[in-house]
N, C-alpha and C positions, 0 to 999 in steps of 0.2 A: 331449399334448405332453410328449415327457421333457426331463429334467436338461440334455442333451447339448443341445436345440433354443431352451433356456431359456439355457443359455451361449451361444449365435448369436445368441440377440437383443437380450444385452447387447452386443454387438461391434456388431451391425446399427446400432444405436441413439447407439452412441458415434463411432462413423464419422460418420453423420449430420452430428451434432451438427457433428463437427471439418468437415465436408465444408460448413457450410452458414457455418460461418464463415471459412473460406479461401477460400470465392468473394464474399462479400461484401467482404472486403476490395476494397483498389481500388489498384494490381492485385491479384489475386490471390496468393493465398501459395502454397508447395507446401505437398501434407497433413505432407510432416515436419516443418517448420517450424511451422503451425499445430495439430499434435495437440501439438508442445512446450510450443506455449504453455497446449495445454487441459491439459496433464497438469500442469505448473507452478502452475495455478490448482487443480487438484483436490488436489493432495498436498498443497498450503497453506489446503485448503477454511476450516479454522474461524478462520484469522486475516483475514478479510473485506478481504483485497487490493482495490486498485483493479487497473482491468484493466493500466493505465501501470505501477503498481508490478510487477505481474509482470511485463511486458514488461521492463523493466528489470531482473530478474536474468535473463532466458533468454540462455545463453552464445553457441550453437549456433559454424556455423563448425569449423575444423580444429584440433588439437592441447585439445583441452578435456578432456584424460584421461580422458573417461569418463563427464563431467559436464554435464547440457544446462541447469541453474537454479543458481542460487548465491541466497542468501537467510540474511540476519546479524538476528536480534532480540536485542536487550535488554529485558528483561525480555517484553512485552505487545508492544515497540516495534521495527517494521521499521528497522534503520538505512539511512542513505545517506550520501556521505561528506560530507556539509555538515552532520550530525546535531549537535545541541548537544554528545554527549559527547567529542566531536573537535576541538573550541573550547578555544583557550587560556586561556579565562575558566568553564570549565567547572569546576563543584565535583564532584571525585569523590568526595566525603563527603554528599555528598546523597544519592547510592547507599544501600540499602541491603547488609549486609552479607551474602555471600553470593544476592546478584543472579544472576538467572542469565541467562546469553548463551547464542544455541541460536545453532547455526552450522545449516543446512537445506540439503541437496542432492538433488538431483533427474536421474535419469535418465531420459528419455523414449526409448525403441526404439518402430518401428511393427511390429517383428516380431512372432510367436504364440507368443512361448516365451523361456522366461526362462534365463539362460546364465551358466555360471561365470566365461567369460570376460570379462563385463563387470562381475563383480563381481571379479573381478582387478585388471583396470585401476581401478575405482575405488580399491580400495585398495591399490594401487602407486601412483597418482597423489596420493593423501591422505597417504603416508606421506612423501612430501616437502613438500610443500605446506600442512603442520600445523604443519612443525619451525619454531619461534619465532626460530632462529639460521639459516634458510638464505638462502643466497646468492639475491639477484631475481633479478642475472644470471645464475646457472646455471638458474633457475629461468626466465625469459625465454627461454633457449633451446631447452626442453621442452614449454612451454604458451601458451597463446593469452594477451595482453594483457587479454581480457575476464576470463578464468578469475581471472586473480595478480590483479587490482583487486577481484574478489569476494571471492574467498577473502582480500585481504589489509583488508578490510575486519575479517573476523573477526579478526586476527593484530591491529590495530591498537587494536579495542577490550578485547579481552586485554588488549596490555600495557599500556592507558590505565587501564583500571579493576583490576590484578590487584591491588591494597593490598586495593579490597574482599571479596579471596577470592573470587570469581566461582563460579557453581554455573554449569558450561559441558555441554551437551548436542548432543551432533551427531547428526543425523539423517539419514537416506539414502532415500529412495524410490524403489523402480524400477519404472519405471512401463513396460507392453508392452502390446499386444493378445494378450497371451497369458491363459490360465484359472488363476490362482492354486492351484485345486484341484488341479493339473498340476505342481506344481512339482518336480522333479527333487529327493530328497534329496539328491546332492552339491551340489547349489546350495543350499538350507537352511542346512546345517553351514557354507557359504561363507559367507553370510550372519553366522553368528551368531559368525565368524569376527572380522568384518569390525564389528562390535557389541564385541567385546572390543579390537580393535584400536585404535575411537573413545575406547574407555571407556579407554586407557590413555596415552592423549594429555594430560591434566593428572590431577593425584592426583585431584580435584573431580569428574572428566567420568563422565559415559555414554554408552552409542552406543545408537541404536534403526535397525531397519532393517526396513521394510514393503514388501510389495510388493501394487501395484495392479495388476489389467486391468478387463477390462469392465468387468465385474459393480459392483466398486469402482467403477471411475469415472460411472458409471452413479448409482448410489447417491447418492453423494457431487452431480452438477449437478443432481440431480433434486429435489434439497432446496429448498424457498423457506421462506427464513426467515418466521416468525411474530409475525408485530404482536400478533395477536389471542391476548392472554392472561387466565389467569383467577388470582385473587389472593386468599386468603384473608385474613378478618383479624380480629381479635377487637372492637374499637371503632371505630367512626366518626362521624363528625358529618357532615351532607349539608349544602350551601345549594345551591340551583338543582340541577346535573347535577354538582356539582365534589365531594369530598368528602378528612377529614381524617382519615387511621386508622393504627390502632397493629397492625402485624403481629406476630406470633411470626415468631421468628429463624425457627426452621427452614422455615414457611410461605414466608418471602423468600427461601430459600436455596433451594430448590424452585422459586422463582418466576424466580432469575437463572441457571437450572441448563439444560443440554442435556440428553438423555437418555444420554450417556457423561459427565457431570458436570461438562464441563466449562462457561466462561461465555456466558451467549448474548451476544456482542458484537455484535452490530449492536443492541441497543436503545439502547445509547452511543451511534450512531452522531453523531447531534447533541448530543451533550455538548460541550462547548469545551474540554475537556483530555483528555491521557489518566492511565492510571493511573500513579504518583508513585512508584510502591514502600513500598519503610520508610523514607517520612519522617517528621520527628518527630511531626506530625497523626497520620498513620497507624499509627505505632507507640503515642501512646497509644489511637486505637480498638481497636487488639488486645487492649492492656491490658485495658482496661475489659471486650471480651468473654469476655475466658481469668477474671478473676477474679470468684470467686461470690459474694463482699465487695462487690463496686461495689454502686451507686446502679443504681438499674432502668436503661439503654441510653437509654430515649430520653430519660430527664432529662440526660443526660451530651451529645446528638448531634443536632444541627439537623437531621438527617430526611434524607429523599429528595423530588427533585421528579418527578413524571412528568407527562408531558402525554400527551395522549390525543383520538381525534376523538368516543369515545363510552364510556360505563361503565353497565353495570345491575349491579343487583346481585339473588341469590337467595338467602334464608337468610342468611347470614354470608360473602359472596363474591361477589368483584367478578368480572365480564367486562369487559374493557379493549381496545377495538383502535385500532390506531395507535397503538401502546405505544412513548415517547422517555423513557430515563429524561435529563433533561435538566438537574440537577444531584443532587450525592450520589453520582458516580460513586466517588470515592476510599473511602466508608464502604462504598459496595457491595462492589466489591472486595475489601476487608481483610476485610467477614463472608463473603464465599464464600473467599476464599486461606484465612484464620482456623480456619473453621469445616468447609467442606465434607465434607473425609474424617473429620474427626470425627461430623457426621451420620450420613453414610452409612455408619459403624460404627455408631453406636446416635443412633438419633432419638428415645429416650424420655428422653435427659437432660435434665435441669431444664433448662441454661443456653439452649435452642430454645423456651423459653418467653419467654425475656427477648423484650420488643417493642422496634419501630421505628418511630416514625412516617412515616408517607407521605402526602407529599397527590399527590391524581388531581384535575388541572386539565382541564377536557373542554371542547375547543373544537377546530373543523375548519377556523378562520380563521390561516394560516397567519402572519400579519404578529403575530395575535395571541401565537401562539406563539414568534415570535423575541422580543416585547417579553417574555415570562417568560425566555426564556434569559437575556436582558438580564439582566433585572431578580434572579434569583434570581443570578447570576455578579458582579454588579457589587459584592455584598456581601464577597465573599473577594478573595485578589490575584491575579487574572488578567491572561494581557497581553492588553493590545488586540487583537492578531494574533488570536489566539483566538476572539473576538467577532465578526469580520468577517464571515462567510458570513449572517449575521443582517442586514447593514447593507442599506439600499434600493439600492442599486446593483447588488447580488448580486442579489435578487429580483428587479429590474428586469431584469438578465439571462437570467435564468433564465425566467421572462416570455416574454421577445421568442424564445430558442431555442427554449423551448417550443409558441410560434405558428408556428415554421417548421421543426417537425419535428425537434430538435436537443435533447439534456436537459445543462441546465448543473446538475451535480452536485452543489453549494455542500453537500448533505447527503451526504456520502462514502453511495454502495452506493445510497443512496436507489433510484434511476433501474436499476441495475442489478438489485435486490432487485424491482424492478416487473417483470422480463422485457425493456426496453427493450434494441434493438440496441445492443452495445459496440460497435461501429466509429461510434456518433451518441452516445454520453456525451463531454461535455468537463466536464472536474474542473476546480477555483479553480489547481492548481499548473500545470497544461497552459496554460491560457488565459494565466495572469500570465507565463510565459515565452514565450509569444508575443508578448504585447504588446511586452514590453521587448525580444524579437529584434528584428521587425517594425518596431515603432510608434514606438519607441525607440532604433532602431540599436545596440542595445548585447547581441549574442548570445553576447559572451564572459560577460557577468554572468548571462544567463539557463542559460547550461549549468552555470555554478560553484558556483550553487545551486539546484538540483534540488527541496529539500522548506523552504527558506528564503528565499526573497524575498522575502516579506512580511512580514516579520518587525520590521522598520523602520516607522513610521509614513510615512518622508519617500517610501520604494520604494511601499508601496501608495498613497499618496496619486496619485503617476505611475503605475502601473499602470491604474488604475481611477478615473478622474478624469470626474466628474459631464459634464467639455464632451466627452467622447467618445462618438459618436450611438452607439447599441446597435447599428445594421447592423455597423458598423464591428469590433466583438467578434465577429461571427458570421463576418464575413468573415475574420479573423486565424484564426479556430478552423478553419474548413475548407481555407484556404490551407494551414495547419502540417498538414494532415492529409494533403492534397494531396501534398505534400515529403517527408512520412514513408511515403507509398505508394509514392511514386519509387523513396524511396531502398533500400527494402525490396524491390523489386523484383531480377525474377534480373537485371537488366541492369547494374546498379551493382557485385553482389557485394561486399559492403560490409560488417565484423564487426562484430560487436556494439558494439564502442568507435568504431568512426569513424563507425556510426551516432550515436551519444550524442555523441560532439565537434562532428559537423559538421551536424547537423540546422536548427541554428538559425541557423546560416551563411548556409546556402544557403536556407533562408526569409528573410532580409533581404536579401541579394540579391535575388530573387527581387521583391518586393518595392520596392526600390530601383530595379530593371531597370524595373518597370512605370512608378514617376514619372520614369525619367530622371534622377536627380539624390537625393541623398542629404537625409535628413528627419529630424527627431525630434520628432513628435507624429501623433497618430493620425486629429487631425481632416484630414489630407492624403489620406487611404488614403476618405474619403467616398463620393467617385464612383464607386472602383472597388466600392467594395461595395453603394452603390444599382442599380449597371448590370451586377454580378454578372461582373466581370470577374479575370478568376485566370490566374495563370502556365501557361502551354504547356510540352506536355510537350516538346516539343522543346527550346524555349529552356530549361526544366530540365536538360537535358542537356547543354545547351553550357555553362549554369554553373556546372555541378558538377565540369564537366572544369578547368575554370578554377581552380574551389574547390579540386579533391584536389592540383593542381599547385602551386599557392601553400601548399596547406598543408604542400607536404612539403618544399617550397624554404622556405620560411620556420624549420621546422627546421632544417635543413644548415644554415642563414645563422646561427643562430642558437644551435643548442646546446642546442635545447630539445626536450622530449618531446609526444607528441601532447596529454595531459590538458593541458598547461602551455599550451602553445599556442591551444588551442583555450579557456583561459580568459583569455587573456590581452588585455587594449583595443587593442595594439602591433598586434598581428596583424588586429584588425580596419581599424586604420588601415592596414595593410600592402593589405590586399584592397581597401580604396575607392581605394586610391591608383593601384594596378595597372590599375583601370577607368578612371581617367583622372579622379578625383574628389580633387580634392589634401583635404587634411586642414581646411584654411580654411574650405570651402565645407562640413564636414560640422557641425564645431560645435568 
């Protein structure tokens, strides 16, 4: 078999793949719209997206310059517009100095070949769409609503954070069913065009521009991340199967490394924070590892926790699988940020001798290991939020989806990291804005805060409230998925933003229609979820007609735009009222 039949099978393979997930939706997607979303997920392969998180930047739809993914990080950290650094109680000096914001775009074509002209349009559409001073409204007349809310995500964390000098990186990906070995050198030079173009958008910035087909994409879903690691280490202490050891830097550095160096982030995955930047914690761990003065590392550094379902060890080296590094993530960090390219310049320097303590806790009892999370978290200041997915409710959840074929995520990637169907993962943020659409009547507060609703003790305590039967959760989670199949459907034709406005809408509806009468609690929705009873596509239809009309009358009446609208409690009162539910009767 040659080269030429070897690039067929990359394509065969990635088709597939996109093919066997656009019918398993429900309805079905077209291939363009779902190879968008597989290309959106591979171009962002090593930042361990949820599948909802991607779905939430794919633009698609008309007027998107050029642009089928938008996707804004700080630092390590996906934004959304409910992000803390968006918050007027936000400290931009917690930042470190010199942060960097990657702005991430993505083109998805299903054609075999890759074109200058879309690397045109990308960058004639970027060259407006960057300027920090341009007009929305001219900018509204040119581009999709979904595109100018992405991209002005990046625009706004800019100007929020620019005190801290911001190290800003925009990246491009264009992703085809075309053979990358194929590429056209006028399209290269456009490319690296188009790389100087990004990089001259702040003094600070760079542009990078890659491009994917098969082969790549291929490569890239075929990956399954790796539990099962091996850990060298110079001392240990054993009791039972658990034990306590002092690494060498470089051995750890090795240990938190990909083979393109960068960090294996799914061992975080159950960590209860993420990484912090240069806070002042972190900035003295630097310290301590840049000077040859300190005190040995681990007198200076409470260690790391991992937990693990098993450990041997051969010689001077552990084998570890079901590897959670489950606190220590913030010291991890700072020795791979700290350290890495200094390694991989020379790993004979003394300072990769300096050690680490690590303990490896070895237990496959999973209750066991949320109570270490607990317990090794509860010593530093974490907010409660953070701690939740550990709580007996979450398990209990996760439990009962579990027994009926459904995976409640509460370990982000966990479920998907196993091979399990994406169209049957429900994550903690999915579910908690269902309840509160649904269960709640309140679908203006669940769209408003997208990656923040539990953030409050008084919102999760209502969310996830011990008298709510677990059917009842399973029932809210395939409802909403139900409503998002609709609306996704070619029959709605519906962009990306009034999907995201009105999703929740019209699952409370939806919902409401079934009890006849407006509710808020979840134990009302009981029956319909023992007797497995769900909204008709048809009456989905006549609601939705009802929904798009009040929503865009309630505008005109009102002066307001769709994001405002659609967060707004008025407007929900507007819609039970229009059904004939006056506002008394709802609460």
């Amino acid at each position: 078999m040659g080269v030429e039949d070897m690039g067929g099978n990359d394509l065969v393979l990635t088709d597939q793949i996109v093919e066997d997930r656009r019918t398993k939706s429900d309805p079905p997607l077209p291939f363009e719209v779902a190879f968008e979303h597989f290309a959106c997920e591979q171009a962002l392969h090593g930042y361990g997206l949820s599948a909802e998180e991607i779905s939430a930047g794919v633009i698609g739809g008309g007027d998107d310059g050029g642009i089928d993914g938008v996707y804004v990080f700080l630092g390590n950290r996906l934004l959304h517009e409910d992000s803390d650094v968006f918050q007027p109680s936000f400290s931009v000096n917690s930042l470190e100095n010199g942060v960097q914001l990657t702005l991430w775009l993505v083109q998805a074509k299903t054609s075999k070949s890759f074109s200058e002209a879309a690397l045109d349009k990308v960058a004639s559409s970027c060259n407006l769409l960057l300027k920090l001073d341009a007009d929305d409204a001219d900018l509204g007349k040119l581009y999709c609503e979904d595109l100018l809310a992405r991209v002005g995500l990046f625009r706004k964390a800019l100007l929020r954070i620019a005190g801290r000098m911001p190290t800003v990186k925009i990246r491009f990906s264009y992703v085809t069913r075309g053979d990358t070995e194929e590429v056209h050198p006028k399209v290269v030079v456009k490319a690296r065009h188009l790389e100087t173009q990004f990089a001259q958008t702040l003094g600070t910035a760079s542009g990078e521009v890659e491009f994917l087909g098969p082969a790549e994409l291929w490569k890239r879903a075929s990956v399954i991340p790796s539990y099962t690691l091996e850990l060298p280490y110079q001392e240990s202490i054993t009791h039972g199967t658990s034990h306590i050891a002092l690494i060498a830097l470089g051995d750890y550095i090795s240990f938190l490394s990909e083979d393109d160096g960068t960090i294996k982030s799914h061992i975080f995955d159950w960590n209860v924070r993420d990484y912090q930047g240069n806070v002042e914690v972190n900035r003295e761990i630097a310290a301590s590892l840049q000077n040859p003065d300190a005190p040995e590392f681990w007198w200076l550094n409470n260690g790391i926790t991992i937990v693990c379902s098993g450990a041997s060890s051969i010689g001077k080296r552990l084998s570890l699988s079901d590897v959670q590094i489950v606190n220590g993530l913030q010291t991890s960090y700072t020795i791979h940020e700290t350290l890495r390219e200094r390694y991989a310049e020379n790993p004979g320097d003394p300072v990769f001798q300096r050690l680490v303590q690590v303990r490896i806790l070895v237990t496959g009892d999973q209750a066991a290991r949320d109570a270490v999370i607990r317990a090794t978290n509860r010593q530093t200041s974490v907010p409660v939020a953070s701690l939740r997915a550990t709580d007996d409710i979450q398990r209990q959840i996760e439990t009962y989806f579990f027994e009926h074929d459904w995976f409640y995520d509460r370990r982000k990637n966990y479920y998907r990291n196993q091979g399990k169907p994406l169209d049957r993962i429900i994550s903690i943020p999915f579910l908690a804005q269902t309840v509160m659409a649904m269960a709640l009547g309140r679908p203006d507060y669940a769209r408003a805060r997208p990656s923040s609703l539990l953030k409050s003790d008084s919102d999760y305590q209502r969310v996830f409230s011990k008298a709510t039967p677990l059917p009842v959760y399973l029932w809210l989670a395939v409802t909403q998925r139900q409503v998002d199949g609709f609306l996704q459907s070619s029959t709605t034709s519906l962009s990306s933003s009034e999907f995201t406005n009105l999703r929740f809408h019209l699952s409370m509806l939806a919902a409401t229609d079934l009890m006849g009468r407006p509710f808020t609690g979840a134990g009302h929705l009981k029956n319909f979820a023992l007797e497995e009873v769900f909204p008709g596509s048809a009456r989905l239809s006549k609601l939705f007609e009802i929904l798009r009309e009040e929503f865009l009358r309630y505008q005109r009446q009102h002066g307001t735009g769709p994001d405002q609208t659609a967060k707004s409690n008025d407007f929900v009162q507007h819609l039970l009222e229009h059904f004939g539910w006056q506002r008394t009767s709802w609460r």
